[in-house]
C-alpha positions as CSV (number, residue, x, y, z in Angstrom):
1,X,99.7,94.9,76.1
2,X,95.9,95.4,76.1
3,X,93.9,94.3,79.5
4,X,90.7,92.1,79.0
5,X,87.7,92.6,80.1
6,X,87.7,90.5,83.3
7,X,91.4,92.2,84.8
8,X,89.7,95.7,84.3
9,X,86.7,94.6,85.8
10,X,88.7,93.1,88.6
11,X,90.6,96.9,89.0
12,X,87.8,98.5,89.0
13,X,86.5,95.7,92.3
14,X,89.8,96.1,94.0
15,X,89.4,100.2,93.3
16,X,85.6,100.5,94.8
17,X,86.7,98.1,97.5
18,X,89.6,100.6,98.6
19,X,88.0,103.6,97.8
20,X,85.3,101.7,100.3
21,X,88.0,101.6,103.5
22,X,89.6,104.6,103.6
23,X,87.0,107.0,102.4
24,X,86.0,106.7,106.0
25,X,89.0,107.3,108.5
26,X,87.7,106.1,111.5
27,X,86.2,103.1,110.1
28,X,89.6,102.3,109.0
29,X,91.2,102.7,111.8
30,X,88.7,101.1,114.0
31,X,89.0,98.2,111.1
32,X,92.1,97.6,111.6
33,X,92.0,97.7,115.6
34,X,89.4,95.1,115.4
35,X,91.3,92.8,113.3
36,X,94.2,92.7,115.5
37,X,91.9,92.1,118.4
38,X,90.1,89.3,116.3
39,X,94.3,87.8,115.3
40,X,95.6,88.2,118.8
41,X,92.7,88.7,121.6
42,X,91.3,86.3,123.9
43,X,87.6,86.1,122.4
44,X,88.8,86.7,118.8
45,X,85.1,87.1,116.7
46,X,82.7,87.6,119.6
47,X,79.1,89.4,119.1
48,X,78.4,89.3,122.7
49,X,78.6,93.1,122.9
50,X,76.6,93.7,119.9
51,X,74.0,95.7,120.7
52,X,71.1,94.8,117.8
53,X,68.7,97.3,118.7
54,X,71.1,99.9,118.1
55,X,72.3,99.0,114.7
56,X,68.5,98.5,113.6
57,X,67.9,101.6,114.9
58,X,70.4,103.3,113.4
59,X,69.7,101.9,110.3
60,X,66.0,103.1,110.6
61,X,67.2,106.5,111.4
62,X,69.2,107.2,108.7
63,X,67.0,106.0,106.2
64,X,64.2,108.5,107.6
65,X,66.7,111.1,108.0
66,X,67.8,110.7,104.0
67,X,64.1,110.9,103.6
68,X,63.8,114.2,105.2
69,X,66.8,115.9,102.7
70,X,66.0,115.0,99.9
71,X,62.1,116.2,101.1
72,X,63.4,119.8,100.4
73,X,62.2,120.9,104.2
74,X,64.8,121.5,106.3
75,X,66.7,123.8,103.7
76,X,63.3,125.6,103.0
77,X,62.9,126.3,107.3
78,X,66.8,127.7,107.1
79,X,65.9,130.2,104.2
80,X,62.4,131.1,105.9
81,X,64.5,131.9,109.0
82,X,67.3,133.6,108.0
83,X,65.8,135.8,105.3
84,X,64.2,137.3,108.0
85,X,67.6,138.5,109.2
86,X,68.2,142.2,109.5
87,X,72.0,142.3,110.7
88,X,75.3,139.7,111.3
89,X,74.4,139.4,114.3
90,X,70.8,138.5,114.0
91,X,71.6,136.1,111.2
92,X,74.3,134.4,113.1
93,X,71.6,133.9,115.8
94,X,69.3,133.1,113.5
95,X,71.1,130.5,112.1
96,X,73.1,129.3,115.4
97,X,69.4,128.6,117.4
98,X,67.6,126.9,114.2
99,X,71.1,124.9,113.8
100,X,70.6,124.1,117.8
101,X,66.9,123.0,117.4
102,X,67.1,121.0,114.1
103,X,69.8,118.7,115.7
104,X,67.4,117.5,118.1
105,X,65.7,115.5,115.3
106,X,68.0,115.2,112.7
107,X,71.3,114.6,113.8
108,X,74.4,116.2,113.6
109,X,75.7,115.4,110.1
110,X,72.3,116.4,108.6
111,X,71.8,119.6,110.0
112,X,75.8,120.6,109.3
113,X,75.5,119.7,106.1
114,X,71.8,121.5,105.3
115,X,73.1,124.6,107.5
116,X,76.4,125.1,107.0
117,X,76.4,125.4,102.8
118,X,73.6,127.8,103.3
119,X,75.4,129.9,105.6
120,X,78.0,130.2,103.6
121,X,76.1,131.2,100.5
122,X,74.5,133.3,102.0
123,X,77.0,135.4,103.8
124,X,79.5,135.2,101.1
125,X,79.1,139.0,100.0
126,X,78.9,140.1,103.2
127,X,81.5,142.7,104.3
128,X,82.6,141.7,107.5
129,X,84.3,138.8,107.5
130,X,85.3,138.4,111.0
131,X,82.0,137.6,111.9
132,X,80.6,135.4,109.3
133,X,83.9,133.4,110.6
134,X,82.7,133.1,114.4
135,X,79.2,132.3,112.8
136,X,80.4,129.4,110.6
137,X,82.1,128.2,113.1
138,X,79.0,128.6,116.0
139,X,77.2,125.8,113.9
140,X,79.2,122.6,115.5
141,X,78.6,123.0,118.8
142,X,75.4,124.4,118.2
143,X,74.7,121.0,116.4
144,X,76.6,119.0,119.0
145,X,74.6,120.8,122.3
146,X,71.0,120.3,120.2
147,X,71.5,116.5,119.5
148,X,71.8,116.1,123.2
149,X,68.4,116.2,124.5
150,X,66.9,113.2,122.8
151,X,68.4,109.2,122.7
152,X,68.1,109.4,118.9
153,X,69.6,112.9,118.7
154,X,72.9,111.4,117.5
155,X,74.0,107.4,117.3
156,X,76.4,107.6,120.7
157,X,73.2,108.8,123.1
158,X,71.4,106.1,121.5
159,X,74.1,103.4,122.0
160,X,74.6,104.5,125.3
161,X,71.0,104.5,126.2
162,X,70.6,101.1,125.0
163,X,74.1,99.9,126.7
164,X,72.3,101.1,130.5
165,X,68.9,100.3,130.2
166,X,67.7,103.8,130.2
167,X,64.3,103.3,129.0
168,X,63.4,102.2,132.1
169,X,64.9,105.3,133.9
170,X,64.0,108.0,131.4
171,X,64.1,110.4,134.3
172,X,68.1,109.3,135.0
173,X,68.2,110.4,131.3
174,X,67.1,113.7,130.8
175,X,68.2,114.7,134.6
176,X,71.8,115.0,132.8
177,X,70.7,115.9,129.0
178,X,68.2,118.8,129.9
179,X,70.5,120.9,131.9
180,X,72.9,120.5,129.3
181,X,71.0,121.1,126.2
182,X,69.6,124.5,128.6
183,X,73.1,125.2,129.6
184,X,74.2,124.7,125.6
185,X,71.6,126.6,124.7
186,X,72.5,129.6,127.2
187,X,76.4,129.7,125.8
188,X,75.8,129.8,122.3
189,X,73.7,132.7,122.6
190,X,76.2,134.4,124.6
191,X,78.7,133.9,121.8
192,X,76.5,135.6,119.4
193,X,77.1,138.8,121.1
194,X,81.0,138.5,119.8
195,X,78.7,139.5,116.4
196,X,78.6,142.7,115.1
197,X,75.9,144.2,114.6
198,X,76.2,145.6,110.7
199,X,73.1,146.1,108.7
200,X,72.6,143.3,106.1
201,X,70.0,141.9,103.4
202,X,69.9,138.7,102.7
203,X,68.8,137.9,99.5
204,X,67.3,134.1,99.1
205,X,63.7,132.9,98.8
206,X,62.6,129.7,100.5
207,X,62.0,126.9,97.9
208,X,59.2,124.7,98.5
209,X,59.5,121.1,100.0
210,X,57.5,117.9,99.4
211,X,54.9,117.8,101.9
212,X,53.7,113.8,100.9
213,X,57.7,113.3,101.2
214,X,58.0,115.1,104.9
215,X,53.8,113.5,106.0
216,X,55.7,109.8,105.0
217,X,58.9,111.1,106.6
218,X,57.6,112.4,109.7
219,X,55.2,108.9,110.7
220,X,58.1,107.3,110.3
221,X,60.0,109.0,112.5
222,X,57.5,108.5,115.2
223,X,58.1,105.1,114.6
224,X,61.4,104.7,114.3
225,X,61.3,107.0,117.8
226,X,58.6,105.1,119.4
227,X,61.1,101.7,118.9
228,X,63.7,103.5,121.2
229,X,61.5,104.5,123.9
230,X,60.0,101.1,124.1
231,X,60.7,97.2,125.0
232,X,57.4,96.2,123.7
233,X,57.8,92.5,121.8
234,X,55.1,91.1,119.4
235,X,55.3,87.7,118.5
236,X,58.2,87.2,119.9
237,X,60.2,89.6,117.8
238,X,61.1,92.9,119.1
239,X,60.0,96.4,118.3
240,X,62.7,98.2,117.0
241,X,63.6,95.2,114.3
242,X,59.5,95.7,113.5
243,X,59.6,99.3,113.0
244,X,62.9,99.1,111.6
245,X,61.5,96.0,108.8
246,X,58.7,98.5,108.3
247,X,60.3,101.3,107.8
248,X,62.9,99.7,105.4
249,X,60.1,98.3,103.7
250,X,58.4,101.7,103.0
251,X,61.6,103.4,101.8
252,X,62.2,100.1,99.4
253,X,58.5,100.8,97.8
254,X,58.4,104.7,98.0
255,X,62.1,106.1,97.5
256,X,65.0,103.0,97.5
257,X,68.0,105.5,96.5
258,X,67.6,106.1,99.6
259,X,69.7,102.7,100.7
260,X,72.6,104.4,98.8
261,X,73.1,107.3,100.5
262,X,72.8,105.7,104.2
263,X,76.3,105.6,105.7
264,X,77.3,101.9,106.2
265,X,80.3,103.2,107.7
266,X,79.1,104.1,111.2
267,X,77.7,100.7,111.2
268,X,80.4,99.0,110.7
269,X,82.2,101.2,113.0
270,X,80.1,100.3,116.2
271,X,80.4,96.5,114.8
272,X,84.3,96.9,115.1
273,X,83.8,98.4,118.4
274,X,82.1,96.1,119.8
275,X,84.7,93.4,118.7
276,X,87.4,95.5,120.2
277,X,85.3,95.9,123.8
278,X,84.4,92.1,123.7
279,X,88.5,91.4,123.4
280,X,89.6,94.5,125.6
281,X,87.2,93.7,128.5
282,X,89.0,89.8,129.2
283,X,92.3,91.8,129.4
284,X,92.6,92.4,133.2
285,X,95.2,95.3,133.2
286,X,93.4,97.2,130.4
287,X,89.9,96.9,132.4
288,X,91.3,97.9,135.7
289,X,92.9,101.0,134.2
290,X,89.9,102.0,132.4
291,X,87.7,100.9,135.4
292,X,89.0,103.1,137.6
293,X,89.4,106.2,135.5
294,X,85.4,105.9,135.3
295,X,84.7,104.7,138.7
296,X,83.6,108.3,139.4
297,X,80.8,110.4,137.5
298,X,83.6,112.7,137.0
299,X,86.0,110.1,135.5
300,X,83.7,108.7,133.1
301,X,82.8,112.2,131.7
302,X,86.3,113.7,131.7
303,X,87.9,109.8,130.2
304,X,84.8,110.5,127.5
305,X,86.2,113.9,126.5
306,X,89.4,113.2,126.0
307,X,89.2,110.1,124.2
308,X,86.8,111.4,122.0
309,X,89.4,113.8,120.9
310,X,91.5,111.2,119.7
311,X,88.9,108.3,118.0
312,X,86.2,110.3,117.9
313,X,82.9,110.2,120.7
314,X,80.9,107.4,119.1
315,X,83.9,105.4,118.8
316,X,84.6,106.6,123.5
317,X,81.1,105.6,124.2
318,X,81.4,102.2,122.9
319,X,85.1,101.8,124.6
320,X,84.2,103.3,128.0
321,X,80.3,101.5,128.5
322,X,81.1,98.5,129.7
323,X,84.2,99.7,132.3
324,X,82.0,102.2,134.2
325,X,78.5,102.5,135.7
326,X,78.0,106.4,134.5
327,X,76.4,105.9,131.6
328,X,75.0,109.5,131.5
329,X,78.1,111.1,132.1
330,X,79.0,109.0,129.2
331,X,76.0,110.5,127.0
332,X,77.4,113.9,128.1
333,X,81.2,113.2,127.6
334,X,80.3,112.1,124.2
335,X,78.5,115.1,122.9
336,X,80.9,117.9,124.5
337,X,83.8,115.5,123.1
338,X,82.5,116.0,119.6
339,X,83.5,119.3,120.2
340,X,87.1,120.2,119.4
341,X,89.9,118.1,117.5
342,X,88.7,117.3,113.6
343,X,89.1,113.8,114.9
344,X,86.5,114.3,117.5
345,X,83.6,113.8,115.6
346,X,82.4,112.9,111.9
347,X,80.3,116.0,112.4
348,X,83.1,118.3,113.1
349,X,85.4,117.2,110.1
350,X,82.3,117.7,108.2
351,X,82.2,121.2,109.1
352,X,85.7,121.7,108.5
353,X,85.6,119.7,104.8
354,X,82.3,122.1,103.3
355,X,84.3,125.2,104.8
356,X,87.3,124.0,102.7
357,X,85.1,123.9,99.9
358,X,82.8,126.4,100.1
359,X,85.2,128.9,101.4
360,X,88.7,127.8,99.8
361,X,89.8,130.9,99.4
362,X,89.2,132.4,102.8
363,X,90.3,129.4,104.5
364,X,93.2,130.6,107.0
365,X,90.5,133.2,108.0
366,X,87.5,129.9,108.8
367,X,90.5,127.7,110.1
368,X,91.5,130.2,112.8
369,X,88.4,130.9,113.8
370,X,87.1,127.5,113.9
371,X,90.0,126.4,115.5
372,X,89.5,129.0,118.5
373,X,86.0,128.4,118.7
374,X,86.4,124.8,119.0
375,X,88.9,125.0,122.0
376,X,86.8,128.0,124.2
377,X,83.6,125.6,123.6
378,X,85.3,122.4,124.5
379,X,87.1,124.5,127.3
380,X,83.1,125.7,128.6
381,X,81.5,123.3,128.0
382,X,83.6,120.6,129.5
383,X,83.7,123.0,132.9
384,X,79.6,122.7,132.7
385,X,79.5,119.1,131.8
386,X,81.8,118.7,135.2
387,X,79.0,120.6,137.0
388,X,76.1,118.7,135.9
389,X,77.7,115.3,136.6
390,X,78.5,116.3,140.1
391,X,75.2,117.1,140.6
392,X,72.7,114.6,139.4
């Protein structure tokens, strides 16, 4: 029996609009948690935790952020860098503190995915494995501990930042980020020293980069950066939907494919989230729990971790914000949380997916040692994190 036109067209719908749902696991999930809060929660749709600014801001981000890949410069700064590398150990350093750095700007997923497949090309012939292992592996946390410093290093800081009012307390802030991005900083070159130090050549030649792509690229950024820092409103219309309307605008006229490539998931993650909170919160045995595990500094931070392990740290900085008062030691339990369990982070099963790939057939060697570098780092950093939140 032949199909028509119209019932393959309507397969190939249906096809795009599953393909859609569980291409992104922890969209699903948090999909399906949000319709069963919408079916049988108190509040059922409710938008009153919807937090605007950060989904324009988001969106802003990653459309500057596209901008900036498909510009050519971050993979031309990784091969500058790295072909200046003279052993494994160098090289893994090399690539470990650029990784560190770039994450401040450019987020986690970016820099994993500009870093990591270069990495692994380029240490592909080299002889001693065990190392380029630990050195693949270096480059999540090292992406995790550099998206710290900033609101907009990652979308959880900047949720969370939004969520507590920080602009007006920038101090409150960076007191917490700073000493973590140092203390970061600090343990991953430590790690390098597990490096041997075997003579190498790297053979690669930076390619150039479009330098009207990165001059458009960057002013945007400043803009888009400028928006989070700020509670300016003109005309009676905020800043961040103005330089996010702008910025929009400029990517429509100058490079629209970039709207394709912008991941829609995570913003319809946080928008499931915040349906979840806005039903969880009018439950009275749920918010007490939760209320008292972060009724400390400590209990925020160390609630963060853990459930970050499980749903992933965006997904715990939504659900713990409005049950506790610590919204830094949220910020900081979100970005050590990314660190361990594939689930923990979108960043982190990226890692893990390009190592699949790119190094399918060493992969028990990357899966061991990604899997022990994931649990001493979540181990160290967690102790840190429990330092710093005591302190400030």
């Amino acid at each position: 029996m032949e199909h028509t036109s119209s019932e393959l067209g309507n397969q190939s719908l249906w096809a795009k609009i599953w393909q859609f749902f569980v291409v992104d696991k922890v969209f699903l999930v948090s999909f399906i948690i949000a319709l069963n809060a919408m079916v049988f929660g108190q509040a059922h749709f409710t938008t009153r935790f919807f937090d605007w600014k950060v989904i324009a801001t988001v969106f802003g981000l990653m459309l500057v952020i596209g901008g900036f890949r498909e510009s050519g410069l971050l993979r031309y700064i990784g091969e500058s860098m790295v072909s200046k590398s003279k052993t494994t150990r160098q090289l893994v350093r090399f690539t470990t503190n650029l990784t560190f750095f770039l994450a401040v700007f450019f987020t986690n997923d970016l820099t994993i995915l500009t870093m990591l497949p270069l990495y692994l090309y380029i240490t592909k012939h080299v002889e001693n494995r065990k190392s380029v292992y630990w050195g693949a592996s270096f480059i999540v946390p090292a992406c995790h501990m550099g998206s710290t410093l900033l609101p907009f290093g990652n979308p959880h800081n900047l949720y969370v930042y939004n969520f507590f009012h920080l602009s007006s307390n920038n101090m409150a802030f960076f007191k917490g980020t700073v000493p973590m991005w140092i203390a970061g900083f600090i343990v991953l070159n430590l790690a390098c020293f597990l490096i041997d130090k075997d003579p190498i050549h790297v053979d690669t030649k930076p390619k150039d980069f479009n330098i009207v792509e990165v001059v458009v690229f960057v002013a945007l950024m400043v803009l888009m950066a400028t928006s989070v820092f700020t509670k300016v409103a003109i005309g009676g219309i905020n800043f961040y939907w103005i330089a996010a309307g702008i910025t929009s605008l400029i990517v429509f006229l100058y490079k629209r494919e970039l709207f394709k490539s912008a991941d829609y998931h995570l913003i319809l993650t946080f928008m499931c989230f915040f349906i979840i909170v806005g039903n969880l919160v009018d439950i009275e045995q749920i918010t007490t729990f939760v209320s008292n595990l972060a009724s400390s500094p400590q209990g925020a931070f160390l609630g963060t971790v853990l459930i970050s392990q499980v749903i992933s740290n965006i997904s715990s900085a939504v659900l713990m914000s409005p049950f506790t008062t610590h919204g830094v030691a949220v910020i900081l339990g979100a970005d050590v949380g990314g660190v361990g369990m594939l689930t923990a982070s979108m960043a982190t099963l990226i890692a893990y997916k390009v190592i699949s790939v790119q190094g399918r057939s060493e992969i028990a060697g990357y899966a061991k040692y990604f899997a022990i570098c994931m649990v001493a780092f979540l181990v160290v950093l967690t102790a840190i994190g429990l330092v710093i939140v005591s302190i400030i």
